[in-house]
PyMOL Python script that loads the backbone (N, CA, C, O; Angstrom):
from pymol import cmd

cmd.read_pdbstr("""\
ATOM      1  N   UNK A   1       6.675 -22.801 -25.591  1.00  0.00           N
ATOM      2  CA  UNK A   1       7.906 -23.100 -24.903  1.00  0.00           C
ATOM      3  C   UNK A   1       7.832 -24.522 -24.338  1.00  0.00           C
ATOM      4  O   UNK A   1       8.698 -25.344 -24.638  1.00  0.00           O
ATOM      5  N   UNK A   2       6.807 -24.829 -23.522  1.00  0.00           N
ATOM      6  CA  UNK A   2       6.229 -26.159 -23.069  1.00  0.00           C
ATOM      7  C   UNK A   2       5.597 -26.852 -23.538  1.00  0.00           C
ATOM      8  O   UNK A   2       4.469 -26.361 -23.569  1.00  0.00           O
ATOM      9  N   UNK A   3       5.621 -28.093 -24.113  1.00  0.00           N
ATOM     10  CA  UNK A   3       4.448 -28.704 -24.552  1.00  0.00           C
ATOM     11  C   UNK A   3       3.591 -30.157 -23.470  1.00  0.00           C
ATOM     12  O   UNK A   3       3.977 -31.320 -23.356  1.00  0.00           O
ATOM     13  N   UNK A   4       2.542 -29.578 -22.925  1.00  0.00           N
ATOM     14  CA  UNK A   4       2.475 -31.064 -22.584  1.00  0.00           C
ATOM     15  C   UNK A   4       1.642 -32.133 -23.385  1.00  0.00           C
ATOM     16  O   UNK A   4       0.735 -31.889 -24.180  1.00  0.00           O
ATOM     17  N   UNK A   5       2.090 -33.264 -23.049  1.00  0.00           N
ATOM     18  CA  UNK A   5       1.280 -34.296 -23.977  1.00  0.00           C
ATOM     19  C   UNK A   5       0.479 -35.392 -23.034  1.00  0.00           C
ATOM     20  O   UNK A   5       0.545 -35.452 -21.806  1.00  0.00           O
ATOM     21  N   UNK A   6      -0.169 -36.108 -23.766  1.00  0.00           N
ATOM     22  CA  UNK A   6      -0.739 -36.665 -23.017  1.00  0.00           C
ATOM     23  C   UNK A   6      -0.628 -37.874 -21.704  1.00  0.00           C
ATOM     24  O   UNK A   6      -1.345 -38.130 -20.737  1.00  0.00           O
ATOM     25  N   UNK A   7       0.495 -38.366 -22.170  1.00  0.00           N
ATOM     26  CA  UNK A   7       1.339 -39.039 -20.667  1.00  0.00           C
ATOM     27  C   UNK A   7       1.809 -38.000 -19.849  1.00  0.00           C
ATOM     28  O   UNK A   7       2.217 -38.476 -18.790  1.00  0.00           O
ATOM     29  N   UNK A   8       1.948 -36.523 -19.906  1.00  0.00           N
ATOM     30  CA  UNK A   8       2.656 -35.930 -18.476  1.00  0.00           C
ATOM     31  C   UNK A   8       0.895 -35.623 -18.090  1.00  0.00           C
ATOM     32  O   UNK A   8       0.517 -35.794 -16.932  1.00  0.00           O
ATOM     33  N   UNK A   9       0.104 -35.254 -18.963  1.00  0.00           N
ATOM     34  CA  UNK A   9      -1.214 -34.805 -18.309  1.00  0.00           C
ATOM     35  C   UNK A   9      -1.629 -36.313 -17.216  1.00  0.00           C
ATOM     36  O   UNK A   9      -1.528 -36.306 -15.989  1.00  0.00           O
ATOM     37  N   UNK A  10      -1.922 -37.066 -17.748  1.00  0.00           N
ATOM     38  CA  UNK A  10      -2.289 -38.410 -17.123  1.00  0.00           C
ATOM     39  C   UNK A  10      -1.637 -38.401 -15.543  1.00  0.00           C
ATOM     40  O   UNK A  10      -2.193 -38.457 -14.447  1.00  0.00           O
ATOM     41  N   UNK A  11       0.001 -38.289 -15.991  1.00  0.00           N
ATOM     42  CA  UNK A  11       0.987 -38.395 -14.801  1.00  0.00           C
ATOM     43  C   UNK A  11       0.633 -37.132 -13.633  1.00  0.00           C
ATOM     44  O   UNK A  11       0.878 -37.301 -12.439  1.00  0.00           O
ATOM     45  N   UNK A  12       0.031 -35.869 -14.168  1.00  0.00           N
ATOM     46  CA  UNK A  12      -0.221 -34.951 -13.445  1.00  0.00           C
ATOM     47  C   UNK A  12      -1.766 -35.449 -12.426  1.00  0.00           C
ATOM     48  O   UNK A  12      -2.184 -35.478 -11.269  1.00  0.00           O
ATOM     49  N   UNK A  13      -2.159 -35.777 -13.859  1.00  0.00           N
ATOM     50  CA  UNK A  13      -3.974 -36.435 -12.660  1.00  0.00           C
ATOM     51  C   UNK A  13      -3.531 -37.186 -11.424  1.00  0.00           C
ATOM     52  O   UNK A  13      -3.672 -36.734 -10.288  1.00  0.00           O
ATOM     53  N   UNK A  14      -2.950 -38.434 -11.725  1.00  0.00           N
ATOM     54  CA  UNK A  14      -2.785 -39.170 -10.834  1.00  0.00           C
ATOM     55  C   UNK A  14      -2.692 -38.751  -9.287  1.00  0.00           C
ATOM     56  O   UNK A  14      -3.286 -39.012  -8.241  1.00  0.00           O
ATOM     57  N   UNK A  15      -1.131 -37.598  -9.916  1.00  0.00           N
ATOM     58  CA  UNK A  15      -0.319 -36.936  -8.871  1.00  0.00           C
ATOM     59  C   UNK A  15      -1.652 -36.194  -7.920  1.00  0.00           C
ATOM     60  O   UNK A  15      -1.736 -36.422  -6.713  1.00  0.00           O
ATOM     61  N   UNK A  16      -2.442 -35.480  -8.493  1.00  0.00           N
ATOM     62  CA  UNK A  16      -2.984 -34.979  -8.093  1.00  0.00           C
ATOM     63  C   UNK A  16      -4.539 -35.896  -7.343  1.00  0.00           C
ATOM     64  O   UNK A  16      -5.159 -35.270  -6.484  1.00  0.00           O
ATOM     65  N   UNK A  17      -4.969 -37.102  -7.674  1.00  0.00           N
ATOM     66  CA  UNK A  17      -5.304 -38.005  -6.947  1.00  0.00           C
ATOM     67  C   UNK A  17      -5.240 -38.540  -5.661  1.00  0.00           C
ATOM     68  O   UNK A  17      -5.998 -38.704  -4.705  1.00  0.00           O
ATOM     69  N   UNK A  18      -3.978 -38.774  -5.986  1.00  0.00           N
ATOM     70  CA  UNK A  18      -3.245 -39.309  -4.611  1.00  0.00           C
ATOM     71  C   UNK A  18      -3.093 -38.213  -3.516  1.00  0.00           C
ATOM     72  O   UNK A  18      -3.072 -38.550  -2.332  1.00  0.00           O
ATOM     73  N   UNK A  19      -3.002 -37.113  -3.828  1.00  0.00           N
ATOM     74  CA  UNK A  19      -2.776 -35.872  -3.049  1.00  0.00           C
ATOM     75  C   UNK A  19      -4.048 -35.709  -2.122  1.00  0.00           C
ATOM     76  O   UNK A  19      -4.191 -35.651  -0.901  1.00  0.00           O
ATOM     77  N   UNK A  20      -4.883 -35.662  -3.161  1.00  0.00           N
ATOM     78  CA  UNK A  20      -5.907 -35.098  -2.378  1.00  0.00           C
ATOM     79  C   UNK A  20      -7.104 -36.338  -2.302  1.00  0.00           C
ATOM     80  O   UNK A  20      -7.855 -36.150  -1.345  1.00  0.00           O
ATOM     81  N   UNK A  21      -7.356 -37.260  -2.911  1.00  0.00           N
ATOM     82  CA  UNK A  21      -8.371 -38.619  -2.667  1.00  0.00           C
ATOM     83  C   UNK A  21      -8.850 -38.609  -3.618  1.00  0.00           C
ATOM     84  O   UNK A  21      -8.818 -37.624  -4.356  1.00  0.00           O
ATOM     85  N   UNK A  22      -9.547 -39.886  -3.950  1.00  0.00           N
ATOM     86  CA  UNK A  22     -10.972 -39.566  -4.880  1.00  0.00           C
ATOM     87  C   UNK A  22     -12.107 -39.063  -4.378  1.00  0.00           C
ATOM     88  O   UNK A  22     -12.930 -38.445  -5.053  1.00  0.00           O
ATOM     89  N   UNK A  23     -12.219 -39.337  -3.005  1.00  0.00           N
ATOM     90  CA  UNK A  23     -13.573 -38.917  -2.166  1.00  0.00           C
ATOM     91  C   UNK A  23     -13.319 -37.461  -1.958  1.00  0.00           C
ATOM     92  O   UNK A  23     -14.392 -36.942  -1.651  1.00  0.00           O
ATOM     93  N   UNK A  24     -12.570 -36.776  -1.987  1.00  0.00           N
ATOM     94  CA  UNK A  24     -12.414 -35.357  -1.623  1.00  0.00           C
ATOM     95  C   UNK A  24     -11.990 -34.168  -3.222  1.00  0.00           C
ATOM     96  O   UNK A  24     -11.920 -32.940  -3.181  1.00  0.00           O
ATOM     97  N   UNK A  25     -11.790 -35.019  -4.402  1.00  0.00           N
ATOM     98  CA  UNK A  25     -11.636 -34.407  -5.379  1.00  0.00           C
ATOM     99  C   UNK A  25     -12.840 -33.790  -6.106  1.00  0.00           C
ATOM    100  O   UNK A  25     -12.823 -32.686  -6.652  1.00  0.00           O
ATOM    101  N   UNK A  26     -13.856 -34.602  -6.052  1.00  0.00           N
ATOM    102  CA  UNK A  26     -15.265 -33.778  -6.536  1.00  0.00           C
ATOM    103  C   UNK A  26     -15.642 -32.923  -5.731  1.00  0.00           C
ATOM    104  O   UNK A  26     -15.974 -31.885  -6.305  1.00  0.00           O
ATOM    105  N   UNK A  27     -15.765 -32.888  -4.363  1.00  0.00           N
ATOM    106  CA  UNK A  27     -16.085 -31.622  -3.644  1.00  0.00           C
ATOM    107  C   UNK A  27     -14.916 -30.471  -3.966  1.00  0.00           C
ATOM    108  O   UNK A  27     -15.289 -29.307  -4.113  1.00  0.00           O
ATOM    109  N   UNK A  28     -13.827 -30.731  -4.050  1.00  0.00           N
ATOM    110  CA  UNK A  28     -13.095 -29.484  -4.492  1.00  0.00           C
ATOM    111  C   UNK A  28     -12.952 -29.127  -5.196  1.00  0.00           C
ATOM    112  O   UNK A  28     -12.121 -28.219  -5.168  1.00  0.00           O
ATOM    113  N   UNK A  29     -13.583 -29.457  -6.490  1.00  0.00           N
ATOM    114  CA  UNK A  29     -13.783 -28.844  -7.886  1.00  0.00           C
ATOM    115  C   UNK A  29     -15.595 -28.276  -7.506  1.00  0.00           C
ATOM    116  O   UNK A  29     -15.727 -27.053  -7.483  1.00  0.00           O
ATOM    117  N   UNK A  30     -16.635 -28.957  -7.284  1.00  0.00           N
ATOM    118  CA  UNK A  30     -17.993 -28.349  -6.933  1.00  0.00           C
ATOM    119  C   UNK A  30     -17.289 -26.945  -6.159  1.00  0.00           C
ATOM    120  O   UNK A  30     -17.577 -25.916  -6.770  1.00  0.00           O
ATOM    121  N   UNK A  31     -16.671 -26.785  -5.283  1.00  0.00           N
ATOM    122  CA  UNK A  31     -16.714 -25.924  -4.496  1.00  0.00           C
ATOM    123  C   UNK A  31     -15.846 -24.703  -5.430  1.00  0.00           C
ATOM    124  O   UNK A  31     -16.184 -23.521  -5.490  1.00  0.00           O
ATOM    125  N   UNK A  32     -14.618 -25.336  -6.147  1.00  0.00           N
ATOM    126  CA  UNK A  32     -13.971 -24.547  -6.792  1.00  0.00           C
ATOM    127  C   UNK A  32     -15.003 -23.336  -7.961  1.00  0.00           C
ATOM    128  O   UNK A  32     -14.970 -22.122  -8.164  1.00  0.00           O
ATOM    129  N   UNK A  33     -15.832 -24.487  -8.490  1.00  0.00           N
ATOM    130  CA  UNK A  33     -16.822 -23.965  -9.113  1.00  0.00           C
ATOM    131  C   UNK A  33     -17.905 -23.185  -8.753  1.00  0.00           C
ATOM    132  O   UNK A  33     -18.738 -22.759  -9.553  1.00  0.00           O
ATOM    133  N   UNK A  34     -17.906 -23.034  -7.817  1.00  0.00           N
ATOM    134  CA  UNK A  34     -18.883 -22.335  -7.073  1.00  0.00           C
ATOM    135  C   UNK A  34     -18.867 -21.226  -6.467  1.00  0.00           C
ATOM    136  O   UNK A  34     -19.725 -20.403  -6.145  1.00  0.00           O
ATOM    137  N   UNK A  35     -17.233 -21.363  -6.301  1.00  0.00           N
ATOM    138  CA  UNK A  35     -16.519 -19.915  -5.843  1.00  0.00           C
ATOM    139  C   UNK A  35     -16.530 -19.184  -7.446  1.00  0.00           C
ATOM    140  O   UNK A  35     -17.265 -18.250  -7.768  1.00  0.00           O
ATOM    141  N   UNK A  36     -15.618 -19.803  -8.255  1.00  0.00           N
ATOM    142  CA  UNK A  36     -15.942 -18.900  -9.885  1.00  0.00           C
ATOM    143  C   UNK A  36     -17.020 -18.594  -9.765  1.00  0.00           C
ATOM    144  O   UNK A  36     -17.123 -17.396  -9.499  1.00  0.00           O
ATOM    145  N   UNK A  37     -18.265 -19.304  -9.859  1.00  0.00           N
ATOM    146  CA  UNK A  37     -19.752 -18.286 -10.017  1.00  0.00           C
ATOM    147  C   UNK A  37     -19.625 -17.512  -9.548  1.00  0.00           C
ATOM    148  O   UNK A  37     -19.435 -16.527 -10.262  1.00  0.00           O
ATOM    149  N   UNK A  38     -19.615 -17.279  -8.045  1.00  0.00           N
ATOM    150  CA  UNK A  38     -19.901 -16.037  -7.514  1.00  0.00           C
ATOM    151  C   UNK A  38     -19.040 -15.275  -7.701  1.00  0.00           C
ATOM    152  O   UNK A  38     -19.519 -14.141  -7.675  1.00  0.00           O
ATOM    153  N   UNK A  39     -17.552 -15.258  -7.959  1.00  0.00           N
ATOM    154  CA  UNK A  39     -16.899 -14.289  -8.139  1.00  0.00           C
ATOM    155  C   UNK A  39     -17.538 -13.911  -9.716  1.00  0.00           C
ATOM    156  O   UNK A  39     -17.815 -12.716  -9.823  1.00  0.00           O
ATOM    157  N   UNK A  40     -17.773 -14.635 -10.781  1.00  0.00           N
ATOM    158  CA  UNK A  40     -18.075 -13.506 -12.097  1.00  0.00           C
ATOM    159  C   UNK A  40     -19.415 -12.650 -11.814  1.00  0.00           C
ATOM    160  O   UNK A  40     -19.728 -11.547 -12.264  1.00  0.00           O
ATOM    161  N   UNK A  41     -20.089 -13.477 -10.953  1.00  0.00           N
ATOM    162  CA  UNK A  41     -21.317 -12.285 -10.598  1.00  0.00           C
ATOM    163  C   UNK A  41     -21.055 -11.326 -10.066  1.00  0.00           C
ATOM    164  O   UNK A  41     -21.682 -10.367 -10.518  1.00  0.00           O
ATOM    165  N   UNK A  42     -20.038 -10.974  -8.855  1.00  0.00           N
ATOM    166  CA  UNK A  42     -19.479  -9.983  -8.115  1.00  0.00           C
ATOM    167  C   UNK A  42     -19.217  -9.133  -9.336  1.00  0.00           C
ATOM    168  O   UNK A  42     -19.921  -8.169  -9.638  1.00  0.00           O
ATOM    169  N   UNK A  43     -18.012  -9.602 -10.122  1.00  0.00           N
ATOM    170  CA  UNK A  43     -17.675  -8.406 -11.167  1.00  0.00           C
ATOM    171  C   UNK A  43     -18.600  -7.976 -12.216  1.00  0.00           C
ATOM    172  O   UNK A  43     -18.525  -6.936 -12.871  1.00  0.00           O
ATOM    173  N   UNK A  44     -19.410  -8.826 -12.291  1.00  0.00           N
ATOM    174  CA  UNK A  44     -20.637  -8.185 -13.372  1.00  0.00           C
ATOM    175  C   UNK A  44     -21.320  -7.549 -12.767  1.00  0.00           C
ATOM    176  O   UNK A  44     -21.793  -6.764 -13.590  1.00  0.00           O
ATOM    177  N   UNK A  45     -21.817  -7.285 -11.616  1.00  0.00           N
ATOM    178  CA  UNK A  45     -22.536  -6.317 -11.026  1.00  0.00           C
ATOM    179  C   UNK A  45     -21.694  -5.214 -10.604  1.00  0.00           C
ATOM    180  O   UNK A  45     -22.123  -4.099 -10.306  1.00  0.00           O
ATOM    181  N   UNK A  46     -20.322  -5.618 -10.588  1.00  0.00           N
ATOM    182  CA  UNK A  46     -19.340  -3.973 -10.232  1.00  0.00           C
ATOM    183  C   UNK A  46     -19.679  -3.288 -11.346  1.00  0.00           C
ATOM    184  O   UNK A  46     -20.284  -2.222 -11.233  1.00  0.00           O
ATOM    185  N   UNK A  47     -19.422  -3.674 -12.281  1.00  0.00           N
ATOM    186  CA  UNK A  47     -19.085  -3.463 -13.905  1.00  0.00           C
ATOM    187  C   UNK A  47     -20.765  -2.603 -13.895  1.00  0.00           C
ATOM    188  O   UNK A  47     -20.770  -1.390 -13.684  1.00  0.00           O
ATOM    189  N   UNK A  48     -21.572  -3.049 -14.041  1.00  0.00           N
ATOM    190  CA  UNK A  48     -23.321  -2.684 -14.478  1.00  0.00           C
ATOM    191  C   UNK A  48     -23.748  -1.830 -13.169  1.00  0.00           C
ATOM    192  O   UNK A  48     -24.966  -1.649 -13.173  1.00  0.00           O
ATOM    193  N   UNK A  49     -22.944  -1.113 -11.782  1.00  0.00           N
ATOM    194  CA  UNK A  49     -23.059  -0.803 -11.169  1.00  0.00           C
ATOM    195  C   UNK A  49     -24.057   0.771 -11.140  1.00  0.00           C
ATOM    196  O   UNK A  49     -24.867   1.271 -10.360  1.00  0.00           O
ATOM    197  N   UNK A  50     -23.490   1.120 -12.366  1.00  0.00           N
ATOM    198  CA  UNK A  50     -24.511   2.423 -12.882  1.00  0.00           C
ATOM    199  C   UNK A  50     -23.309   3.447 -12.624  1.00  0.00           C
ATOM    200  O   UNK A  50     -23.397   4.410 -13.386  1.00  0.00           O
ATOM    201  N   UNK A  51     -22.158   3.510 -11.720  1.00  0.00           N
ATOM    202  CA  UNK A  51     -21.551   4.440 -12.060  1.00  0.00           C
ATOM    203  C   UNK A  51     -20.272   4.569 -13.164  1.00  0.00           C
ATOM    204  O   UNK A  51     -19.712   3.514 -13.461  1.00  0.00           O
ATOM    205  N   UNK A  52     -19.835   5.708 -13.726  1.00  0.00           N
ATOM    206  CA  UNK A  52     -19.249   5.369 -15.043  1.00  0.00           C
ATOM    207  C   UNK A  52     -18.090   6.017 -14.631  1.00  0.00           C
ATOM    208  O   UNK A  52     -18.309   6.831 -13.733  1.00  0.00           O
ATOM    209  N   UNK A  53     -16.983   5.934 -14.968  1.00  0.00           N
ATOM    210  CA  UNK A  53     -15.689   6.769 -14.533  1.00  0.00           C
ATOM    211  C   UNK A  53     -16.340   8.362 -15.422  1.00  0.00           C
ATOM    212  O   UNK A  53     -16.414   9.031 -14.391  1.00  0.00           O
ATOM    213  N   UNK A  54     -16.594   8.879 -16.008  1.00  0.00           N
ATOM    214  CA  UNK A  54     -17.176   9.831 -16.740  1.00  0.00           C
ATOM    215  C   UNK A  54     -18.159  10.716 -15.791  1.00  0.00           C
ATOM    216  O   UNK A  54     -18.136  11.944 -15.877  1.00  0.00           O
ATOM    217  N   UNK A  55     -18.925  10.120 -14.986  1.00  0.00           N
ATOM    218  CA  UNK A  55     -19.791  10.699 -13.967  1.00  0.00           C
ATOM    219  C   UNK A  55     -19.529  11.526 -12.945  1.00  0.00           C
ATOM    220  O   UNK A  55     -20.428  12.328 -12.694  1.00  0.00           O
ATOM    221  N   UNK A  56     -18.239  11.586 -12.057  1.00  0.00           N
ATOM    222  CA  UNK A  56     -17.862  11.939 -10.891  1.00  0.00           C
ATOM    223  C   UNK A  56     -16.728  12.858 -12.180  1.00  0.00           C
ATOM    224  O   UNK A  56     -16.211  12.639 -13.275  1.00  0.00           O
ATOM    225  N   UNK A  57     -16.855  14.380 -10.746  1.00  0.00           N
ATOM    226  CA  UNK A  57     -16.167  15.483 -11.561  1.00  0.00           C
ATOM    227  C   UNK A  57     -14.624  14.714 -11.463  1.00  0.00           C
ATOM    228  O   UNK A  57     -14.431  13.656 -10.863  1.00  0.00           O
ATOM    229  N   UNK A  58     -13.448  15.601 -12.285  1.00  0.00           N
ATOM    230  CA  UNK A  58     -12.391  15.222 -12.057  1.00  0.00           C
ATOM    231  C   UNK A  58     -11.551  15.633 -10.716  1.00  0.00           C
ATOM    232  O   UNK A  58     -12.234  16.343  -9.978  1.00  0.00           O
ATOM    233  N   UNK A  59     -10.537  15.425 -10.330  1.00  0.00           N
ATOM    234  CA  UNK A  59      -9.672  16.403  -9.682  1.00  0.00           C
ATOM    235  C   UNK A  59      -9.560  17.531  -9.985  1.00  0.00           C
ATOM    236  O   UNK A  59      -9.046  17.771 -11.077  1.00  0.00           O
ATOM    237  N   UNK A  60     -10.089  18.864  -8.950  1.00  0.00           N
ATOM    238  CA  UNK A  60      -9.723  20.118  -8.812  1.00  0.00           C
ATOM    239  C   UNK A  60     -10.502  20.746  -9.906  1.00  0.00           C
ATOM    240  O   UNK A  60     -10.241  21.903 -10.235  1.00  0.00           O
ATOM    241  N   UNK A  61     -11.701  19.882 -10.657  1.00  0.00           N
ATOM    242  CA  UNK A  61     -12.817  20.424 -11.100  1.00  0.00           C
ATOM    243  C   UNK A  61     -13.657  20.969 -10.224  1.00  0.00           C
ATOM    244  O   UNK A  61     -13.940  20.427  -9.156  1.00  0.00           O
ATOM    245  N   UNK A  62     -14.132  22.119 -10.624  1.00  0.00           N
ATOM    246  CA  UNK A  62     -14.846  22.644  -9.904  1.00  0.00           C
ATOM    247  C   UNK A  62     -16.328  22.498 -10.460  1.00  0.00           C
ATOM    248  O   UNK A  62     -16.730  22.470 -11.623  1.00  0.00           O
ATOM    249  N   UNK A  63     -17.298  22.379  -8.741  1.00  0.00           N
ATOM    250  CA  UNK A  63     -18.517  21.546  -8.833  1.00  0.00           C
ATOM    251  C   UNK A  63     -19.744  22.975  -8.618  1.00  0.00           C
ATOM    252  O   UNK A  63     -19.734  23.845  -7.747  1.00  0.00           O
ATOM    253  N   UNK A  64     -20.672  22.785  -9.715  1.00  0.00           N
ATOM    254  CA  UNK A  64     -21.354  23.693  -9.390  1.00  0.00           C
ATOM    255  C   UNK A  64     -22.282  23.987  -7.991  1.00  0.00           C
ATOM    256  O   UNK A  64     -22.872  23.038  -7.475  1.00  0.00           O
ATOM    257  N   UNK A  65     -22.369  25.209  -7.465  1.00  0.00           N
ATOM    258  CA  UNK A  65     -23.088  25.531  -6.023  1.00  0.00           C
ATOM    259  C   UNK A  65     -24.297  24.393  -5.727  1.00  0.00           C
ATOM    260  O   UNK A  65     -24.336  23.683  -4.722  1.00  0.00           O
ATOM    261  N   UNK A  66     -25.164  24.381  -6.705  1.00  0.00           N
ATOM    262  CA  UNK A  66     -26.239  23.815  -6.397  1.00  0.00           C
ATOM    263  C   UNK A  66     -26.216  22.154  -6.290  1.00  0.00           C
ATOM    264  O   UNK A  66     -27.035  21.453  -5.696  1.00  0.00           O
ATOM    265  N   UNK A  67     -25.097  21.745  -7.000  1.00  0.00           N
ATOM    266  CA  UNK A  67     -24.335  20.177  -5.811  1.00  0.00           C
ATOM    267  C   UNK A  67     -24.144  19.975  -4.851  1.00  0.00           C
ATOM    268  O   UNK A  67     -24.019  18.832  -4.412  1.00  0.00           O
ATOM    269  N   UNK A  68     -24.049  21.049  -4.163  1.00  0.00           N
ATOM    270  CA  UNK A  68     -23.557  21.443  -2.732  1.00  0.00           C
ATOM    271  C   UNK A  68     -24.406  21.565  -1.595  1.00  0.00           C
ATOM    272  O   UNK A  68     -24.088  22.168  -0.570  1.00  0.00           O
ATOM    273  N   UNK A  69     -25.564  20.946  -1.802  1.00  0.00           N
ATOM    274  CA  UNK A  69     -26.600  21.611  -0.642  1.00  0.00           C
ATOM    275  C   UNK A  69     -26.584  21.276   0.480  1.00  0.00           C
ATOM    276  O   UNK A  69     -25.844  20.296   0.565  1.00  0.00           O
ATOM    277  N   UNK A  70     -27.063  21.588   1.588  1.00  0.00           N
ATOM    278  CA  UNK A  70     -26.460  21.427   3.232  1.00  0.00           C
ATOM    279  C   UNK A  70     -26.876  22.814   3.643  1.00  0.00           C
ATOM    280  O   UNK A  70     -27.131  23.943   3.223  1.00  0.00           O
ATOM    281  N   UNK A  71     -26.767  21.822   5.042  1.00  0.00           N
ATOM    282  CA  UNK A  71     -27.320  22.939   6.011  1.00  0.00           C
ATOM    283  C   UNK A  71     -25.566  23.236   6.688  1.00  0.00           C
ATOM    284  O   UNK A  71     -24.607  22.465   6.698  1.00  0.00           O
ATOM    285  N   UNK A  72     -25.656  24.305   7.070  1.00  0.00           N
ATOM    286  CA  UNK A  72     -24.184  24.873   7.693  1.00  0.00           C
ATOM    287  C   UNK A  72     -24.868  24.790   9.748  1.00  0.00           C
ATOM    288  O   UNK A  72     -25.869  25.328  10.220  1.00  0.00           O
ATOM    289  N   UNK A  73     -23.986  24.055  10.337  1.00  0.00           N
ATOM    290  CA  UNK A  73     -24.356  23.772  11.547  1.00  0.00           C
ATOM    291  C   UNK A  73     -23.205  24.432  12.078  1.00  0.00           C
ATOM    292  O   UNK A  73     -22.107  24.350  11.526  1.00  0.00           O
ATOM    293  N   UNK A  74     -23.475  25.293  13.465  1.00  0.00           N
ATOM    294  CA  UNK A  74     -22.308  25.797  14.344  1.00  0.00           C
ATOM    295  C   UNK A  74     -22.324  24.928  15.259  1.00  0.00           C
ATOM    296  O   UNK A  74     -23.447  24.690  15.703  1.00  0.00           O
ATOM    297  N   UNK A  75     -21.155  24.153  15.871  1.00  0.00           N
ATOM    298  CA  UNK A  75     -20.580  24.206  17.071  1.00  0.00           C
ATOM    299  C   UNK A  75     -21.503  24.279  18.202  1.00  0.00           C
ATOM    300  O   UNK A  75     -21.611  25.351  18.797  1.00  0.00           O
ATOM    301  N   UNK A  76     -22.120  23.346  18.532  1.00  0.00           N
ATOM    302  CA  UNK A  76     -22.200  23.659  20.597  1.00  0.00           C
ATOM    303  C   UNK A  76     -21.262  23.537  21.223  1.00  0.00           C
ATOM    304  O   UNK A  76     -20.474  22.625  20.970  1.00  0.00           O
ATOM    305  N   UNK A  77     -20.985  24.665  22.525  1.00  0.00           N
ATOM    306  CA  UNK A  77     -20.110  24.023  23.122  1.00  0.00           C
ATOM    307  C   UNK A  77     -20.867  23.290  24.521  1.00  0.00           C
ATOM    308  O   UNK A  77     -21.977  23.664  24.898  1.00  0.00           O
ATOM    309  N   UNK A  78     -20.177  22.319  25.141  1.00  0.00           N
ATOM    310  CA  UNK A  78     -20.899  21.550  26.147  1.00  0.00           C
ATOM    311  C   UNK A  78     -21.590  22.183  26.741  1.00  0.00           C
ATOM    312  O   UNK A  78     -22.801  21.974  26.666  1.00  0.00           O
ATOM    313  N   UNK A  79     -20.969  23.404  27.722  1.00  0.00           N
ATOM    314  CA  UNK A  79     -21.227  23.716  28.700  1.00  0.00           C
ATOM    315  C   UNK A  79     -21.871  25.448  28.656  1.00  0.00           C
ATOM    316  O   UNK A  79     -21.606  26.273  29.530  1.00  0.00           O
ATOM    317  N   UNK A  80     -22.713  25.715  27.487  1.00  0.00           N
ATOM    318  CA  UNK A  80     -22.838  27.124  27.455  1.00  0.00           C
ATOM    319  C   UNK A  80     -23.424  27.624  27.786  1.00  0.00           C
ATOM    320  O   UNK A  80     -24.562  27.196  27.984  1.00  0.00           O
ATOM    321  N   UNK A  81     -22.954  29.274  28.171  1.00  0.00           N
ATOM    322  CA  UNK A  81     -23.445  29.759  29.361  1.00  0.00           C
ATOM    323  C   UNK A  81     -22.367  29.833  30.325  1.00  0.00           C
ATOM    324  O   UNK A  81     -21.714  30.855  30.536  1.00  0.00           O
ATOM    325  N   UNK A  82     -22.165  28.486  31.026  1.00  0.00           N
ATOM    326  CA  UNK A  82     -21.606  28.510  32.479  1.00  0.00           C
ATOM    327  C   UNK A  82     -19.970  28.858  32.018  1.00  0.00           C
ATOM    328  O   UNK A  82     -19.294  28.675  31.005  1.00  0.00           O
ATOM    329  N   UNK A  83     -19.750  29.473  33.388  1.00  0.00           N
ATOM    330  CA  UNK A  83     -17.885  29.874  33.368  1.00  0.00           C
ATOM    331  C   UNK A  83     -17.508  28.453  33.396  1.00  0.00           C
ATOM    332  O   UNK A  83     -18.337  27.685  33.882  1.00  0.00           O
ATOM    333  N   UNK A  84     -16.048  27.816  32.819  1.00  0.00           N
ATOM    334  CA  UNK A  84     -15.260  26.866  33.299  1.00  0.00           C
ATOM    335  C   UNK A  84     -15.054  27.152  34.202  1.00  0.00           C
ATOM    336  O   UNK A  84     -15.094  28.299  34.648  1.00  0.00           O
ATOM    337  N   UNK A  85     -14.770  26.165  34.743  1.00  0.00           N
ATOM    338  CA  UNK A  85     -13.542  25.167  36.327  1.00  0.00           C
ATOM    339  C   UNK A  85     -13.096  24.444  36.151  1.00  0.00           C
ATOM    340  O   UNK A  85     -13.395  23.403  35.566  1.00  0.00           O
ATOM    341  N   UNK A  86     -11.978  24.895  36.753  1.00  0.00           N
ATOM    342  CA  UNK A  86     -10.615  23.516  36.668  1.00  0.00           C
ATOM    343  C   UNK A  86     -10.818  23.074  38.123  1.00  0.00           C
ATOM    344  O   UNK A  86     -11.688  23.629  38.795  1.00  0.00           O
ATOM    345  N   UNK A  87     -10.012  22.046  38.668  1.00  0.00           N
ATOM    346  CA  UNK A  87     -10.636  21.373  39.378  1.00  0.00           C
ATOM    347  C   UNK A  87      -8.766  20.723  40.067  1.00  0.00           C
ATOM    348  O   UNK A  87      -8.257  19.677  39.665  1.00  0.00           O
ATOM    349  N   UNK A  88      -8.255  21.448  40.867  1.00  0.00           N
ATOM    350  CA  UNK A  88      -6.886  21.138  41.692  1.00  0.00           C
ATOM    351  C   UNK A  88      -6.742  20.862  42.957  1.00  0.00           C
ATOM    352  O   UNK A  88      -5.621  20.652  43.419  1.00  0.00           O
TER     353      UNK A  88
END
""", "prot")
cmd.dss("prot")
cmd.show_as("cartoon", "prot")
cmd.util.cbc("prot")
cmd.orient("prot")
């Protein structure tokens, strides 16, 4: 649909020169670049994370008992033993 050629590219550098400096244009590409690294490492380690959508049961699958292990804990209540008081 667009084509650019090589006088609007040129005309774009400039623009973009003047905007931001020459002294401040290499640090914002180093830095730009530096943010990309770490973001493709972020997603390559999501990705190689070890879990697989395939792993975790589905919805309203049912999980066998022995997935389930735990201890079943009751309830203390604060004060047991003693009667309440309210206090008017």
């Amino acid at each position: 649909m667009f084509q650019t050629r090589g006088l609007e590219i040129v005309i774009i550098g400039l623009v973009v020169l003047v905007l931001f400096g020459a002294k401040r244009l290499p640090d914002s590409a180093r830095a730009l670049g530096k943010s990309l690294r770490i973001l493709k490492a972020e997603t390559s380690a999501l990705k190689s994370d070890g879990t697989q959508p395939g792993d975790a049961p589905a919805p309203g699958e049912r999980v066998e008992a022995s997935a389930l292990e735990g201890a079943i804990v009751e309830p203390v209540a604060a004060n047991a033993g003693e009667p309440s008081r309210s206090v008017h």
